[in-house]
N, C-alpha and C positions, 0 to 999 in steps of 0.2 A: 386233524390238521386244518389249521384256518385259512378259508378261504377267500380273497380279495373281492370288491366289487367287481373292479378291471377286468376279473379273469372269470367271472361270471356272464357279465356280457358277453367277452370275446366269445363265450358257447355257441355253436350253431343253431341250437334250440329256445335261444333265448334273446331278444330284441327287443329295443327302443321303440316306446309310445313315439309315434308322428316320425318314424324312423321306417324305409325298405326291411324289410324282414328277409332276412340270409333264406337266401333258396336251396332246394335240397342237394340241387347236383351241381351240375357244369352251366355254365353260362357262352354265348356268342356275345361280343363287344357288337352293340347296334354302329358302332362309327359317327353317335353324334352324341358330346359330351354331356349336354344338356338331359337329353332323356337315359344315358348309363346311370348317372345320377340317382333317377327316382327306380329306377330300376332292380330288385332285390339279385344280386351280384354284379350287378351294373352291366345287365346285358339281358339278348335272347334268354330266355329258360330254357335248356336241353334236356329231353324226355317227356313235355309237357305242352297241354296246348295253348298257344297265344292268340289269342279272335282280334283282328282287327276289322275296326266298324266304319266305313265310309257312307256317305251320302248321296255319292255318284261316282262312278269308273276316274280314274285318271285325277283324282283330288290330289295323289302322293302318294298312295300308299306304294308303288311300288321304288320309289325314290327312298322308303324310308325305311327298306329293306335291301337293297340294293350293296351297301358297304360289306353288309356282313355274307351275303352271299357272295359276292369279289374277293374277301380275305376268303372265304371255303374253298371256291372252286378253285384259287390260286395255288394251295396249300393242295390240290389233287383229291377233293372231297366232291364225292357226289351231291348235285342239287338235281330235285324231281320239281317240276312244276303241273300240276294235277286239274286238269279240264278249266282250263286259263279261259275267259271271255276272248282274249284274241289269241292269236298266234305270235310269241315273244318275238322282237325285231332283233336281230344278230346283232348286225352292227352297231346299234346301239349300247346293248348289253355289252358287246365287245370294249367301245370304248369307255364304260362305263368300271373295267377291268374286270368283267365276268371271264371265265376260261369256256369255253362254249363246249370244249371237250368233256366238260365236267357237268354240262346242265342235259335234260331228258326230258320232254314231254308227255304227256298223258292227257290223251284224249277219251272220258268217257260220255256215252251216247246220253247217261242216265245218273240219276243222284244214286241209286243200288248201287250200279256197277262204278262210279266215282268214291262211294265209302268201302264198296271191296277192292279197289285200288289201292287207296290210302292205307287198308289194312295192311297189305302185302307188303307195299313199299316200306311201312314201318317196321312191322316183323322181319321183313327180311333182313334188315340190317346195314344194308350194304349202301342207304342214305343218312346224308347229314343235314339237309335240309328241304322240306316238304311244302310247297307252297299250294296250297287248295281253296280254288271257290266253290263255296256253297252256298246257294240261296235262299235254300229248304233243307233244314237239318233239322232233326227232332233231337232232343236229352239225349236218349237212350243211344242214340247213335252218336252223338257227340262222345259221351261217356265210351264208348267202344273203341272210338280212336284218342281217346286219352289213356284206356288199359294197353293200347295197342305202342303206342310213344313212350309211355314207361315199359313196358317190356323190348322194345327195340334199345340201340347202342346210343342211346344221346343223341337221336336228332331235333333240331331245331326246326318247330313243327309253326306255321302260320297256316290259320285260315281266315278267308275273305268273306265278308258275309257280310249284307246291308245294313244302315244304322238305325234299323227299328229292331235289329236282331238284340239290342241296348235293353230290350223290356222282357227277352226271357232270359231264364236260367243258364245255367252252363258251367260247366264243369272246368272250363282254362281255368287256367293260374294266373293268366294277363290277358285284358283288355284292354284295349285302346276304340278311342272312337278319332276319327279323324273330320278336321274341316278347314277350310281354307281359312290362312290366318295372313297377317302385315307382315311373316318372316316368310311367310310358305305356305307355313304347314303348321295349324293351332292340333297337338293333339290333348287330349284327353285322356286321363288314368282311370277308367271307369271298374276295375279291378287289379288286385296286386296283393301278393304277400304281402302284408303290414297295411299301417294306416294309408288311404286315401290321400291324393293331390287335392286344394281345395280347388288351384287354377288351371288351365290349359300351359301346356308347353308351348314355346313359341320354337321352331323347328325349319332352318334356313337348308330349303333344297334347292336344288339348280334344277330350274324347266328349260329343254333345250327346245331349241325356236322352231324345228320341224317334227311335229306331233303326226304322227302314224295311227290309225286309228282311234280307238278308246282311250292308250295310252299313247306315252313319249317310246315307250321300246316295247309294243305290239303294235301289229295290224289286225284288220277282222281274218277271221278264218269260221269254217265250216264245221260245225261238231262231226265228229265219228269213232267210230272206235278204233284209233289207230295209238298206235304208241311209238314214238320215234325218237332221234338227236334233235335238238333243234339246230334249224338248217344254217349253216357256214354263208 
């Protein structure tokens, strides 16, 4: 039986040169059309890691995850935020349309005890989306909470990590580097299923006018080992 070009392409295993290459599983719509776009399912990757690369706290990045964690927590999906630089601002995220019911804290004292968090969180299943800063991550352990994401239910895993982390390796499926741009927010495709971005995205976030610590919806808080809701 012959088979068409058309229906060749449409395979999941098979993709356009200078085209997003079809990702393996479930996708999160990021909520800015611009970067679903370059994005292979035109969203978060669910099961896999995503590194975003900034150059300083509070550039955007958390503005630029924000939409898709609002459509999760709204739909009753658990969101974990995993040994955050501040302590996330309620109100903010609130009006921001995060369900506060739905997001969770995690404070750990140490980068061990923060990668056997992320482990659990993932394994266990019962998250959809994983936000983690890490400073100091080595392969080997990157690699572990990527076995750890593909073996959990499809959550949509993000970690934060400085923009010199650009010169090692890593095992994500997506990287983004992030830097202030004339719309907001210039990001960067610094890895991706399929061919490379040659340019920066231009990415239109709203900075609300009273900034609370590092970011727009944290304050500073205290490391320890506590694990809690974030506070109403």
């Amino acid at each position: 039986m012959k088979t068409s070009l058309v229906d060749i392409l449409s395979q999941h295993s098979v993709w356009r040169g200078g085209a997003p290459a079809p990702g393996p599983g479930r996708t999160v719509p990021t909520g800015f059309a611009a970067l679903d776009r370059e994005l292979p399912g035109a969203g978060w990757p669910s099961g896999a890691l995503t590194e975003i690369l900034g150059q300083r706290e509070g550039v955007g990045e958390l503005q630029l995850v924000l939409p898709a964690l609002a459509a999760l927590s709204a739909s009753g999906r658990r969101v974990v935020w995993l040994a955050p630089p501040h302590l996330p601002y309620a109100p903010a995220l609130a009006a921001a349309g995060v369900n506060l019911e739905h997001l969770s804290v995690v404070r750990a004292p140490g980068r061990r005890d923060g990668l056997w968090a992320a482990e659990q969180v993932l394994r266990g299943g019962g998250c959809h989306a994983l936000l983690a800063w890490f400073h100091d991550i080595r392969y080997a352990e990157l690699r572990r909470l990527a076995v750890a994401a593909e073996a959990g239910q499809g959550a949509f895993v993000a970690l934060f990590r400085p923009a010199q982390a650009a010169r090692e390796a890593s095992p994500a499926c997506l990287r983004l580097a992030l830097e202030p741009g004339p719309e907001g927010l210039a990001v960067r495709i610094l890895k991706r299923r399929g061919a490379l971005v040659a340019r920066p995205l231009g990415i239109k976030i709203e900075r609300p006018v009273h900034a609370l610590g590092g970011t727009s919806f944290s304050t500073p808080c205290a490391r320890g080992p506590v694990a809690r809701p974030c506070p109403a």
